[in-house]
C-alpha positions in Angstrom: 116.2 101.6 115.8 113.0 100.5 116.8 110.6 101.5 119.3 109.0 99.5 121.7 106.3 98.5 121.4 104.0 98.7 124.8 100.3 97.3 125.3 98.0 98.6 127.6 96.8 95.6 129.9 93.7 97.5 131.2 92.4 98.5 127.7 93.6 95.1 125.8 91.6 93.1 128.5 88.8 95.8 127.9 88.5 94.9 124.3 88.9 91.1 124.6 85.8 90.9 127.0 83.7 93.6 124.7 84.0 91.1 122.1 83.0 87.5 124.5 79.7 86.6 124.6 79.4 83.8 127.5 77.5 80.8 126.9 76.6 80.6 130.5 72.9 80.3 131.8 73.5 82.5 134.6 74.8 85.7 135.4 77.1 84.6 138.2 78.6 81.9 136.2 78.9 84.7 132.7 80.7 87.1 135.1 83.2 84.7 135.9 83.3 83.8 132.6 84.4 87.4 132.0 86.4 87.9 134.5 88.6 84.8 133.8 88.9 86.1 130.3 89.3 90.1 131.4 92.4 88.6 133.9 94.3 86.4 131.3 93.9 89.0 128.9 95.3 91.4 131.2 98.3 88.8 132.1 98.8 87.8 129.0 99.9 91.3 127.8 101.5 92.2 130.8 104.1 89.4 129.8 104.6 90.2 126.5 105.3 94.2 127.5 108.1 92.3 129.9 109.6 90.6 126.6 109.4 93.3 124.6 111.4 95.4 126.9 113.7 92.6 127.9 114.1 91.8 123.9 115.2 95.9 123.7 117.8 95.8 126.1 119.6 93.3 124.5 
């Protein structure tokens, strides 16, 4: 069997944004750049740990 596989949301998000370089002029515009990114990184995995663990049960 398997194991399941389990992302964390915190540090996946982490390493998305460490990556991003915004193209934004200022710095109130690149942090929402970054932030925007940092959340939907952070959602993003956060629904795929849900499937995986959904996907196991079955």
């Amino acid at each position: 069997m398997k194991s399941k596989m389990k992302i964390d949301p915190e540090k996946f998000a982490y390493a998305v944004i460490s990556g991003y370089s915004s193209d934004q002029d200022n710095a109130e515009a690149m942090a929402k750049d970054h932030l925007g990114l940092f959340l939907n990184a952070y959602i993003v995995v956060e629904r795929f740990n849900e499937l995986e663990s959904q996907k196991r049960r079955n």
